[in-house]
C-alpha positions in Angstrom: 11.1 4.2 4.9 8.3 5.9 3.1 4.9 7.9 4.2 2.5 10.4 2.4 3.9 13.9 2.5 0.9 16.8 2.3 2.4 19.6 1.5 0.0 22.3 2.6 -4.0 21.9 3.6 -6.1 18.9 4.6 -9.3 18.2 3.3 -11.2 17.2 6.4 -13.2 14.0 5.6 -17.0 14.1 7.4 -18.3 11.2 6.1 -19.9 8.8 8.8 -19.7 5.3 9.1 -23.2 3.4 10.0 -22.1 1.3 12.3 -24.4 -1.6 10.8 -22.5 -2.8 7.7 -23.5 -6.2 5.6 -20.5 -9.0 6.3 -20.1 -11.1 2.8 -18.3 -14.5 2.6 -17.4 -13.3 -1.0 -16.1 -10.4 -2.9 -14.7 -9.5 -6.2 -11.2 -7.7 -5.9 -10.9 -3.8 -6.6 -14.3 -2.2 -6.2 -15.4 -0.6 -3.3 -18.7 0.7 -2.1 -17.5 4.3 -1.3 -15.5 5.6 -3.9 -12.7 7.9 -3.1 -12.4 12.1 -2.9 -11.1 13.5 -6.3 -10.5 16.8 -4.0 -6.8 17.9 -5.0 -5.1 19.6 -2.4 -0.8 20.4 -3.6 0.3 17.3 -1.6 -2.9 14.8 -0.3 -5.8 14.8 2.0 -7.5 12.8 4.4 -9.0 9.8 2.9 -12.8 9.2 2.2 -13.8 6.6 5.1 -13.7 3.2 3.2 -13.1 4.4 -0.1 -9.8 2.2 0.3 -11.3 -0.9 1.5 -8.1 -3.0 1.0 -5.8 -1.0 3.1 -4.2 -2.9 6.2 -2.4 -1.4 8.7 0.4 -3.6 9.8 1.8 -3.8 14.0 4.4 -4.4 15.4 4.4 -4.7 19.1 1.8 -2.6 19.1 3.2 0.1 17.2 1.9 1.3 13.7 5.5 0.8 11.1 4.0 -0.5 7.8 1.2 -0.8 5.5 -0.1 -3.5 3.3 -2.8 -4.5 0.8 -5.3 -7.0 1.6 -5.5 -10.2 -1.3 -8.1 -12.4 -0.3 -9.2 -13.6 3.6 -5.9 -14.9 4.5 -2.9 -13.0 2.8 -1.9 -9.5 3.0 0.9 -8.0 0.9 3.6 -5.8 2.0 6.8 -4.9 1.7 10.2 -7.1 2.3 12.1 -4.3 4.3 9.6 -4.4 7.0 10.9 -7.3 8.6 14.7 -7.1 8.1 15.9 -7.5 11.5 15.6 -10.7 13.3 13.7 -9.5 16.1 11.0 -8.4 13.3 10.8 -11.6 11.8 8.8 -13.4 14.9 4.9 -13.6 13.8 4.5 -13.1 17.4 5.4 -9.0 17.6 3.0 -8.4 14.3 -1.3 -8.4 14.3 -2.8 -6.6 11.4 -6.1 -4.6 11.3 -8.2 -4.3 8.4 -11.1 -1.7 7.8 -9.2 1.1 10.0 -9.0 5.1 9.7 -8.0 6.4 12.2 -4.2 5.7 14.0 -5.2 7.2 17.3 -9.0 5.7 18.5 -10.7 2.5 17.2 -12.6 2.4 15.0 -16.6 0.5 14.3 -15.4 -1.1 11.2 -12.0 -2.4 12.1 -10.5 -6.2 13.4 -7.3 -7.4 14.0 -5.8 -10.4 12.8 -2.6 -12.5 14.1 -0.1 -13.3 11.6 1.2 -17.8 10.9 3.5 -16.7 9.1 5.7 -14.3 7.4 6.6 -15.4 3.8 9.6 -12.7 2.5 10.6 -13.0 -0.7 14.0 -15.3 -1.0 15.9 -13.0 -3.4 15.1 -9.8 -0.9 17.9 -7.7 -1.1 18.3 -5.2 1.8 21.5 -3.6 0.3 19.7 -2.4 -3.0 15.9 -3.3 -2.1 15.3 -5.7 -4.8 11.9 -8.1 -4.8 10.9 -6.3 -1.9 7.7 -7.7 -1.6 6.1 -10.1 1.4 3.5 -11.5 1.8 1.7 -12.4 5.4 -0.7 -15.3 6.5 -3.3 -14.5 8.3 -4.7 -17.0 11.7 -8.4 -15.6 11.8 -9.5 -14.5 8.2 -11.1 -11.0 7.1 -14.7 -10.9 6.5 -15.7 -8.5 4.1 -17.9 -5.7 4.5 -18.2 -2.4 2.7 -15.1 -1.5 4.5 -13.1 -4.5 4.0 -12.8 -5.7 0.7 -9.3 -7.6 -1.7 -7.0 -5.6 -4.8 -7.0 -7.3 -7.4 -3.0 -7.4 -8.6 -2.1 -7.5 -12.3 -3.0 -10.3 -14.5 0.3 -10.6 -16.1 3.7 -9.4 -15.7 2.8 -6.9 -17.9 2.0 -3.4 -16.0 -1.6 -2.6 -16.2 -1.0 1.2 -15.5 0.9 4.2 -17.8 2.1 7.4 -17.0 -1.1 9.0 -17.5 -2.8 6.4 -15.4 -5.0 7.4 -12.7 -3.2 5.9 -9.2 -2.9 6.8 -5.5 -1.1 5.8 -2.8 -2.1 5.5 0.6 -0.9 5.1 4.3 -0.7 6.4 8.2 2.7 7.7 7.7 4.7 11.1 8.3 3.4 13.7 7.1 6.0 16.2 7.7 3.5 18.1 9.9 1.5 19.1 7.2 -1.6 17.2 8.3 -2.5 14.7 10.8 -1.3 11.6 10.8 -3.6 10.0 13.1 -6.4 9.7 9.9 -5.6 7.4 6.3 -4.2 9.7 3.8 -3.9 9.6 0.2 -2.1 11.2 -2.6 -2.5 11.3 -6.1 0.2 10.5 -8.1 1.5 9.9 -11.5 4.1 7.1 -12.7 7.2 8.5 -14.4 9.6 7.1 -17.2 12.2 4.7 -16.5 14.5 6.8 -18.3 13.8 9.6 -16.2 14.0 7.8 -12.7 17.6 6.1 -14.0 19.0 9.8 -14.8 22.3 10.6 -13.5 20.4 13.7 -12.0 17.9 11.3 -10.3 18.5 7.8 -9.0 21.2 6.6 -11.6 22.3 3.2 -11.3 20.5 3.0 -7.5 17.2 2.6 -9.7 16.5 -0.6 -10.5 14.8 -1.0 -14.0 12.0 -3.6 -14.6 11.4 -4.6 -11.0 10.7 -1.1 -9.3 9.6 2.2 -11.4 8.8 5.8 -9.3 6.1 7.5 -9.1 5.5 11.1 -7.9 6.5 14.6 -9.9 9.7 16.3 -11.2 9.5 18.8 -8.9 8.6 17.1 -6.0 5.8 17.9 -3.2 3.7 14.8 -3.1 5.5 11.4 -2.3 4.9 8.5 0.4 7.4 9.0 3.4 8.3 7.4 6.7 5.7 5.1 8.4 4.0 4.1 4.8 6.6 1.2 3.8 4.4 -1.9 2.2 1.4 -0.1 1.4 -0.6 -0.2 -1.6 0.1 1.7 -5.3 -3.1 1.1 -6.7 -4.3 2.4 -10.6 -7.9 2.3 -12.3 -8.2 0.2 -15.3 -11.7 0.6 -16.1 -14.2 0.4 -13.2 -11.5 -1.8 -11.6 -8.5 -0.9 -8.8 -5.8 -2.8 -9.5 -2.3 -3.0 -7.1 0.3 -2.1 -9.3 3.1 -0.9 -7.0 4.2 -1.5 -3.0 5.7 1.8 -0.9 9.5 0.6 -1.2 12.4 3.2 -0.4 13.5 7.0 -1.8 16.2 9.8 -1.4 13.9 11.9 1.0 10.1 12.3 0.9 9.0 14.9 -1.5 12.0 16.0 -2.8 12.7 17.3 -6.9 13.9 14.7 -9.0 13.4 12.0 -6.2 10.0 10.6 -6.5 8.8 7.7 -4.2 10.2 3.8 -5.4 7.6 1.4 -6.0 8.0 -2.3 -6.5 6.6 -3.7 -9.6 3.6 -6.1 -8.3 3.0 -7.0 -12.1 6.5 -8.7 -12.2 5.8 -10.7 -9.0 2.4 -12.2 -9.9 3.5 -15.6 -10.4 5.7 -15.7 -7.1 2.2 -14.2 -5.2 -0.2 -16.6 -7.0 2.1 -20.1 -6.0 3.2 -19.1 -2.4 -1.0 -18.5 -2.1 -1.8 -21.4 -3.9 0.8 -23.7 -1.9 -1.0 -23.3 0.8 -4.3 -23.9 0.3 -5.7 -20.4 -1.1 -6.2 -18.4 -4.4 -6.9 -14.9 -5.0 -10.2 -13.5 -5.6 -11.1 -12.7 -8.8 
C-alpha cells in the first residue's frame, strides 16, 4: 500500500561495503555500526549502506511487495495486509533477505531466509486495517554483522516517541519516479496529533485512534507509498533506535492533509513478546 515518495533530488550514497564484516552470535537491539545520513533533501534520499541494519526486505515468489523489521534471529515483523489473500498466506511463496541495499543486484552483505510460519494478528481487520501487524518465523536464523542487527520495540504500551521525535521510515518502494527505486530509501518524518489525523479535513472517522497515529507533514511531500507496506517507523530515544510504527495504509502517497498510517507497535508489545516467547524465543535486549 505504502512506499517512500522523494519528491525532488537523491543524495547518491558512495559509501563501500568491506566485504569482510565480523558475524556475532549476540547483539543488543537499536544500534548500528554505521549511523545514518542527516542530508535533507524535500522528500528522502538514498540510504547510508547499513545505517539501517534491521531492515528486511520481504518476497513473495520472487518479487519485492513488503518490508519488515528484524526482532531477534528468528522473527521478523511486518504488516497484516501483506498476506490477505489466500494464495499469500502459503510460507512457501515468501523468503526474506536481511542486510540488503540494493533491489536490482545482490549484494556482499545480504542472506535469505525461508519463512515456518506466518503468525497474522487474529483481530486483523482488512476492511479498516486494524492490528495490522505480523509477525514471521524464520527456518535458518540471521547472524549478525554490522549490517544485520535487531529494533528494539517499545518497552510498554506507552509510545516512546513525540511529535518532535526524531524518526524515519524506510523501504524499496515507489518513488513516484523521483529517485530510484532499485537502492533503500529513507525519509525523515515527524509524528502528528491524533486530533489532527481524525480531522474531518483529514482522515475523520477512517483514522483509528490509539492503535495507529500518522506521520508525515500538513502539506504533504514526504510519505511511504506503494511497495513499503510492513516496514519499520523507527524513533531515537537516546543513543537507542526504537520501532515505534509499521508502514500500514493512506489516501495517496504524499498528499496535503493525508500523511502515511502507522501502526502503533507500543500497543502491541505484549501480543509480539508471547507469540515469541511461545515458541521458544525472546527478544534481544
Amino acid at each position: 500500500m505504502k512506499g517512500l515518495v522523494l519528491v525532488l533530488v537523491v543524495h547518491l550514497c558512495t559509501a563501500a561495503i568491506s566485504h569482510a564484516f565480523v558475524v556475532t552470535d549476540h547483539a543488543s537491539c537499536g544500534h548500528q555500526t554505521f549511523p545514518p545520513s542527516e542530508t535533507r533533501i524535500v522528500g528522502g534520499h538514498e540510504a547510508r549502506i547499513g545505517s539501517w541494519p534491521w531492515m528486511a526486505m520481504l518476497i513473495e515468489d520472487g518479487n519485492q511487495v513488503c518490508g519488515g523489521s528484524i526482532l531477534n534471529e528468528y522473527f521478523i515483523l511486518t504488516a497484516a495486509h501483506c498476506f490477505e489473500d489466500e494464495l499469500s498466506r502459503d510460507t512457501t511463496r515468501w523468503t526474506v533477505r536481511v542486510g540488503k541495499h540494493h533491489l536490482d543486484r545482490l549484494d556482499p552483505t545480504e542472506t535469505t531466509h525461508r519463512v515456518s510460519q506466518i503468525i497474522i494478528h487474529p483481530q486483523y481487520n482488512s476492511t479498516t486495517v486494524k492490528n495490522d501487524i505480523t509477525l514471521l518465523q524464520l527456518i535458518e536464523p540471521v547472524q549478525y554483522n554490522d549490517y544485520v542487527r535487531p529494533i528494539c520495540i517499545p518497552p510498554s504500551a506507552r509510545r516512546v516517541a513525540n511529535t518532535t521525535s526524531s524518526c524515519y521510515s524506510t523501504g524499496w518502494g515507489d518513488t513516484h519516479d523521483t529517485s530510484s527505486r532499485t537502492v533503500l530509501n529513507q525519509v525523515k518524518l515527524q509524528i502528528i496529533p491524533e486530533s489532527w489525523c481524525s480531522h474531518t479535513d483529514w482522515y475523520g472517522s477512517n483514522f483509528i485512534k490509539y492503535y495507529t497515529f500518522c506521520a508525515g507533514y500538513p502539506s504533504g511531500g514526504q510519505d511511504t507509498c506503494t511497495g513499503d507496506s510492513g516496514g519499520p517507523f523507527v524513533c531515537k530515544v537516546d543513543d537507542t533506535w526504537y520501532q515505534q510504527g509499521i508502514i500500514s495504509w493512506g489516501h495517496g502517497c504524499a498528499l496535503p492533509f493525508y500523511p502515511g498510517i502507522y501502526t502503533d507497535v507500543s500497543k502491541y508489545g505484549q501480543w509480539i513478546r508471547n507469540n515469541i516467547a511461545s515458541r521458544g524465543f525472546h527478544l534481544n535486549k
